[in-house]
N, CA, C and O of each residue as an XYZ file, in Angstrom:
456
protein
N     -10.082      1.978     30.963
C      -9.012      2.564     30.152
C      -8.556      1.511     29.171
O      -7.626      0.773     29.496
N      -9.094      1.397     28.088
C      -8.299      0.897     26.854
C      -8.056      1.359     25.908
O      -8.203      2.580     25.846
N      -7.528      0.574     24.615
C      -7.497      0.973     23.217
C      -7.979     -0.432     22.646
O      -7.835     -1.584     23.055
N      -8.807      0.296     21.188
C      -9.504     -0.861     21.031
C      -8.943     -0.441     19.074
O      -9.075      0.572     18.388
N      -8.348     -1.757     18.816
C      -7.939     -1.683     17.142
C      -9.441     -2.672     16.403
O     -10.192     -3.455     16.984
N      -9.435     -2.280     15.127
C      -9.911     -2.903     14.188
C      -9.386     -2.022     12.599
O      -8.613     -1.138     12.228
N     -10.510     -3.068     12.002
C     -10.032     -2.951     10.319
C      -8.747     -3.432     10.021
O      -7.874     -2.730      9.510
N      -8.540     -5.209     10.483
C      -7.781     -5.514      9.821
C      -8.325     -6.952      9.414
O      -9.402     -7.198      9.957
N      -7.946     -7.742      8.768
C      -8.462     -8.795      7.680
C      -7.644     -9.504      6.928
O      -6.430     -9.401      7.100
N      -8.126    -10.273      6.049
C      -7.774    -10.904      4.631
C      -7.330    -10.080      3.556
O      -8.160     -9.414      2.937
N      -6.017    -10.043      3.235
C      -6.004     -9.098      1.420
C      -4.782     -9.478      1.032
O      -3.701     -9.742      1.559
N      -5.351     -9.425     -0.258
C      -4.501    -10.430     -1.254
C      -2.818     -9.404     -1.182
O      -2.851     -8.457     -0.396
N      -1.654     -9.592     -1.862
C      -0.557     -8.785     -1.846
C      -0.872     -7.926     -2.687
O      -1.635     -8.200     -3.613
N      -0.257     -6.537     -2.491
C      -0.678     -5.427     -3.248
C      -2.187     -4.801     -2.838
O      -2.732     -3.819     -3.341
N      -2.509     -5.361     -2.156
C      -3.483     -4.689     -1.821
C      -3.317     -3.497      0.093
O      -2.462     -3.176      0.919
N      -5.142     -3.269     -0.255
C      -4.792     -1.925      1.261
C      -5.417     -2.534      2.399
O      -5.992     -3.622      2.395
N      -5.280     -1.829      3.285
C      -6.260     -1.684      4.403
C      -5.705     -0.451      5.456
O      -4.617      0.118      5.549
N      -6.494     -0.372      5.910
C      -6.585      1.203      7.308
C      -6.732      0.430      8.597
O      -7.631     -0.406      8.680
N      -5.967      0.635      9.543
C      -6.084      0.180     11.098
C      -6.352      1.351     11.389
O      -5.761      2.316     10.906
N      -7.609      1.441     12.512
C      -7.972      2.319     12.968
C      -7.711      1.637     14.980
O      -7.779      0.468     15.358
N      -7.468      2.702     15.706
C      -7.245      2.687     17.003
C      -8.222      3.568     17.884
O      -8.140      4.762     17.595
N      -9.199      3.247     18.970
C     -10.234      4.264     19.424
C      -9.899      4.078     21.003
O      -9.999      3.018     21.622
N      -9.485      5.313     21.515
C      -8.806      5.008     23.117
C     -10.411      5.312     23.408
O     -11.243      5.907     22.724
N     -10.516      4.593     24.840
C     -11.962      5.145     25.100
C     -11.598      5.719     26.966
O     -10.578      6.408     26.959
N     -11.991      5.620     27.918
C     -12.257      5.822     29.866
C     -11.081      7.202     29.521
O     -11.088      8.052     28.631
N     -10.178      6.956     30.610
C      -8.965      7.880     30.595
C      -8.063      7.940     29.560
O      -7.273      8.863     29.756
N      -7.876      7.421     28.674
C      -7.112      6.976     27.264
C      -7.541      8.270     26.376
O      -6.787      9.147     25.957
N      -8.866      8.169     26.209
C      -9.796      9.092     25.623
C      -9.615     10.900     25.983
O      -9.568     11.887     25.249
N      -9.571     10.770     26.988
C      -9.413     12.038     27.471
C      -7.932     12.584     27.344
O      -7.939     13.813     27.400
N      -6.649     12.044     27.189
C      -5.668     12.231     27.517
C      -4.894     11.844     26.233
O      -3.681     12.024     26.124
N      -5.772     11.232     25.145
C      -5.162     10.925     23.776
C      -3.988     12.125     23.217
O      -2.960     11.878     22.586
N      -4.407     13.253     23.586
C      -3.742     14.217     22.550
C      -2.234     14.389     23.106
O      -1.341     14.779     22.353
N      -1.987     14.063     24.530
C      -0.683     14.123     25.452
C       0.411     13.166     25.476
O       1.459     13.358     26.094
N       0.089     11.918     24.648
C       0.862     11.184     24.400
C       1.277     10.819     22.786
O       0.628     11.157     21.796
N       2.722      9.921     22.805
C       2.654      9.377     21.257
C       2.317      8.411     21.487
O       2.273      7.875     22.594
N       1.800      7.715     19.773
C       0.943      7.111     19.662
C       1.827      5.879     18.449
O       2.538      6.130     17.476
N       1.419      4.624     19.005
C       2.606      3.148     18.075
C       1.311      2.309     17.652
O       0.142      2.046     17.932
N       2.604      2.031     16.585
C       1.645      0.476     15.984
C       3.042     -0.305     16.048
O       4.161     -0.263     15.536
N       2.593     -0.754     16.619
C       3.322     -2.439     16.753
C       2.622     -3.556     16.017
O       1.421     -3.810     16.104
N       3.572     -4.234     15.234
C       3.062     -5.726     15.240
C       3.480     -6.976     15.672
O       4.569     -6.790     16.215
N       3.187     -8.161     15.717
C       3.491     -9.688     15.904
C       3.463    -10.707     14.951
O       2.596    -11.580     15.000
N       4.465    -10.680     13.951
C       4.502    -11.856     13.311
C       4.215    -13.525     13.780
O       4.393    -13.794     14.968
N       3.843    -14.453     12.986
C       4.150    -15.576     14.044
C       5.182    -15.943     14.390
O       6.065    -15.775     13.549
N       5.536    -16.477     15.477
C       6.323    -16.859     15.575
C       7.743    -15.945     15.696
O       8.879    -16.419     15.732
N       7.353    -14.389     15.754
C       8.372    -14.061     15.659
C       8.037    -12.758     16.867
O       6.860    -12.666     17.216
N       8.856    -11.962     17.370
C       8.771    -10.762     18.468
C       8.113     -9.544     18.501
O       8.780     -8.644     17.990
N       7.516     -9.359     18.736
C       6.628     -7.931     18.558
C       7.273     -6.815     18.089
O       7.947     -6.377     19.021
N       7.409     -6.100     17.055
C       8.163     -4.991     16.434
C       7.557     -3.656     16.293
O       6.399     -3.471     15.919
N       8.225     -2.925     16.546
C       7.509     -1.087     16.477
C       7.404     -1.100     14.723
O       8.299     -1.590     14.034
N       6.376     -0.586     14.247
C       6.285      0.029     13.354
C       6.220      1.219     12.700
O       6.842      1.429     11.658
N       5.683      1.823     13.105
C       5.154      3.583     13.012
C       4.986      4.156     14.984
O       4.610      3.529     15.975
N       5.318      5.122     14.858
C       4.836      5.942     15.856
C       4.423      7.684     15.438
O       4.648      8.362     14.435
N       4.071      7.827     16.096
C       3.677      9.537     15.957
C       3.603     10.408     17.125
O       2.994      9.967     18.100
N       4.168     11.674     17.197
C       4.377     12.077     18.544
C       3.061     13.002     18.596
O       2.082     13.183     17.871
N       3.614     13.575     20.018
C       1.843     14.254     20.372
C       2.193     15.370     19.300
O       1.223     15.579     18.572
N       3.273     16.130     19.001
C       3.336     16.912     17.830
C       3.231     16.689     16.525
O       3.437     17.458     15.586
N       2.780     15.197     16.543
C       3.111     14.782     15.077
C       4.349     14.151     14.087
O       4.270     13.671     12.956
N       5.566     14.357     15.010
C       6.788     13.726     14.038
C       6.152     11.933     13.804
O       5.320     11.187     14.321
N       6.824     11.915     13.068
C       6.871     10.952     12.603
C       7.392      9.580     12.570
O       7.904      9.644     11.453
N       7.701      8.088     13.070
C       8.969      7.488     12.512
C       8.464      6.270     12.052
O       7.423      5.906     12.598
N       9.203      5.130     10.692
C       8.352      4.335     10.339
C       9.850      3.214     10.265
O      10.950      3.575      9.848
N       9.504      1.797     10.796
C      10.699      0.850     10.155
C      10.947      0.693      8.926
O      10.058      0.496      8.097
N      12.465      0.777      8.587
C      12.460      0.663      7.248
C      11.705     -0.385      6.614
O      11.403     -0.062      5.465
N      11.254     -1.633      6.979
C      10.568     -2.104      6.175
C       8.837     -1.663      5.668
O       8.215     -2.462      4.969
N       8.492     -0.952      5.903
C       7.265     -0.272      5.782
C       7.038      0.878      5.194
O       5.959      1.198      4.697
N       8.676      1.983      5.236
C       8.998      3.277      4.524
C       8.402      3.418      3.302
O       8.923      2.968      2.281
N       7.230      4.072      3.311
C       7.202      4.332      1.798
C       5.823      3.878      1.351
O       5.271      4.261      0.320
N       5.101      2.639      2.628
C       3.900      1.569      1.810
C       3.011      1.921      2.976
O       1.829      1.713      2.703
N       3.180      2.313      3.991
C       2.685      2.595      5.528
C       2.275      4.149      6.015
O       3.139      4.985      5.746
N       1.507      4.469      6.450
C       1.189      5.725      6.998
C       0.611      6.131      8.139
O      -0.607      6.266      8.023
N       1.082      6.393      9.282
C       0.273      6.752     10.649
C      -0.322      8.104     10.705
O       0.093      9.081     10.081
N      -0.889      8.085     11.156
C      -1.638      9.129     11.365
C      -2.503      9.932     12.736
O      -2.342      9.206     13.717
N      -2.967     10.611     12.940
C      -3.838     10.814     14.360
C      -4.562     12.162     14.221
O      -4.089     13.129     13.623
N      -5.692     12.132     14.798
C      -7.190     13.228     14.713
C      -7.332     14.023     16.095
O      -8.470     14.087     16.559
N      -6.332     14.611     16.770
C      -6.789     14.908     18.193
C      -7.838     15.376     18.297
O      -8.105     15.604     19.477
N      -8.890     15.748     17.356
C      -9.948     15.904     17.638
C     -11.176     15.284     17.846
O     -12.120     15.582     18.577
N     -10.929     14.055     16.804
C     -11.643     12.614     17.492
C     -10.803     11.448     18.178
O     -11.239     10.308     18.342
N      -9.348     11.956     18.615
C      -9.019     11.021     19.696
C      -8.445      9.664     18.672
O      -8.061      8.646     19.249
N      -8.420      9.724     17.258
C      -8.234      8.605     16.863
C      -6.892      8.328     16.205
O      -6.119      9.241     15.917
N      -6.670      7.221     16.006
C      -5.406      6.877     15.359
C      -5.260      5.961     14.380
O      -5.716      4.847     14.638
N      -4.694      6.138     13.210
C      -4.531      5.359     12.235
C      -3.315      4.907     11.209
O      -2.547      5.766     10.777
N      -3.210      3.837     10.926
C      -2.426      3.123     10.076
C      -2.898      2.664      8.657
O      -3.392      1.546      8.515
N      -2.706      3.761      7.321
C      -3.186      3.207      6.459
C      -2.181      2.039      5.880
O      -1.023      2.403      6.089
N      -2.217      1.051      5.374
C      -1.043      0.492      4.980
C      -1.504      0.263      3.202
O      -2.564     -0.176      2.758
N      -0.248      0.753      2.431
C      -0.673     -0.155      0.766
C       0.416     -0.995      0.792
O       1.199     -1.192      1.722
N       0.395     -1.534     -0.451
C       1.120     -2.362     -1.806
C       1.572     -3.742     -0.126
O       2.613     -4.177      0.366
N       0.403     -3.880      0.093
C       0.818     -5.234      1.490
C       1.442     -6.092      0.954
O       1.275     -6.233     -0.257
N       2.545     -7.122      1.792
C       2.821     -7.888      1.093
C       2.918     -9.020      2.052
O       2.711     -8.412      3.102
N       3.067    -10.067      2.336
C       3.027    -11.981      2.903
C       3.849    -10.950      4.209
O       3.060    -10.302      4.897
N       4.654    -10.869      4.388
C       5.645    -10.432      5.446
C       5.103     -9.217      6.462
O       5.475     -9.003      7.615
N       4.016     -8.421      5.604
C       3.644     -7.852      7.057
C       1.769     -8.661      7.575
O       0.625     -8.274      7.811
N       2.594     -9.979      7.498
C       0.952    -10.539      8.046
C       1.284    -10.707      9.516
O       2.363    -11.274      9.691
N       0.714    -10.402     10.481
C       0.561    -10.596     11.560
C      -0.671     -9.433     12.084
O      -1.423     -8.699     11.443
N      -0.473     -9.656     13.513
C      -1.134     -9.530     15.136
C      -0.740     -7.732     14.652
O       0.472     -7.527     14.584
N      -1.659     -6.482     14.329
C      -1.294     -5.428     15.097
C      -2.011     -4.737     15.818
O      -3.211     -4.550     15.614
N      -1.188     -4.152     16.994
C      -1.207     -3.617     18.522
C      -1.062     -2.282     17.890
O      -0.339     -1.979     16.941
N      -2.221     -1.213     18.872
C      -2.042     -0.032     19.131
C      -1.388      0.314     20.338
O      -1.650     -0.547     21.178
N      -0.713      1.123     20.752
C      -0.079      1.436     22.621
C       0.432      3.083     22.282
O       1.095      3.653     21.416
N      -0.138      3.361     23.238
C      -0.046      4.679     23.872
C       0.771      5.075     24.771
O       0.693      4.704     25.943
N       1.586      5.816     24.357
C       2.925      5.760     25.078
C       3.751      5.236     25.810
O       4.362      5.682     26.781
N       3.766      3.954     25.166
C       4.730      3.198     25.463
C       4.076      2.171     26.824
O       4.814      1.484     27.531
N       3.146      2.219     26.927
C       2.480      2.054     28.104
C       1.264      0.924     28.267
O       1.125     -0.152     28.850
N       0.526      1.726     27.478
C      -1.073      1.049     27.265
C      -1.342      0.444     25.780
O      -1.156      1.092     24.751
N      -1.745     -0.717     25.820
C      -1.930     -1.632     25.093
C      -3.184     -1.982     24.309
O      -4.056     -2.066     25.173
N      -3.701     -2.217     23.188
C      -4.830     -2.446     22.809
C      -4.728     -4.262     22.793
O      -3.704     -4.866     23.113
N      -5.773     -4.803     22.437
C      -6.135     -6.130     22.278
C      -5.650     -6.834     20.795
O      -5.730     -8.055     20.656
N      -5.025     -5.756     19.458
C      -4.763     -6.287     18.168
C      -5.667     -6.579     17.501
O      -6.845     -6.712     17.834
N      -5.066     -6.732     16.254
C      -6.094     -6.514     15.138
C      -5.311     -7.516     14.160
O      -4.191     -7.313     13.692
N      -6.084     -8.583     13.955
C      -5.048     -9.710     12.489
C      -5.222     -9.346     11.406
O      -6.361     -9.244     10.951
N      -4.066     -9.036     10.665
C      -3.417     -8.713      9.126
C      -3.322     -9.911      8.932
O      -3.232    -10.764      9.815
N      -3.335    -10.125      7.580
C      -3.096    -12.292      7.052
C      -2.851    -11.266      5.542
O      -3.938    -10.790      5.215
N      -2.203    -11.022      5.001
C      -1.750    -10.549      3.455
C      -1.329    -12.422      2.761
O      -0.360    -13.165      2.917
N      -2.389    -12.520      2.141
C      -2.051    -13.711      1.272
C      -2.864    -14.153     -0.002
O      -4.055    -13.879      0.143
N      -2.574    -14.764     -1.224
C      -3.406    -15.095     -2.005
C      -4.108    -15.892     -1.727
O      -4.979    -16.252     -2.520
């Protein structure tokens, strides 16, 4: 039972990228019954909710992300995603997928820098 993130990287400010999240064992099977977070980890600083999405779909995003950030989810391929634009130095860190509040992925490093 995990979650496994990728597609995250190097990009300059103003630029994009997509976090994608793939639950796989029991995660997989049970994706559509839970909501679904992106968390991140700055350095040095505390792990913060970013986006979540419920098994219906609502929505919620920290204000610092309102507007540049987008979650998303496919119950039909089980997947989950974070497109993010216009990046900027401040959302560089560590991000975590977790499944209701519960189950944890391994992270994915954002570095937004020239």
């Amino acid at each position: 039972v995990k979650l496994v993130e990728s597609g995250g990287g190097l990009v300059q400010p103003g630029g994009s990228l997509t976090l994608s999240c793939a639950p796989s064992g029991a995660a997989f099977n049970r994706f559509s019954k839970y909501a679904m977070l992106w968390y991140r980890q700055a350095p040095g600083k505390e792990r913060e909710l970013v986006a979540s999405i419920s098994q219906s779909g609502a929505i919620n995003y920290v204000d610092s992300v309102k507007g540049r950030f987008a979650i998303s989810r496919d119950n039909a391929k089980n997947m989950l995603y974070l497109q993010m634009n216009n990046l900027k130095p401040d959302d560089t860190g560590v991000y975590y997928c977790n499944e209701g509040g519960f189950l944890w992925g391994q992270g994915t490093r954002v570095t937004v820098s020239s």
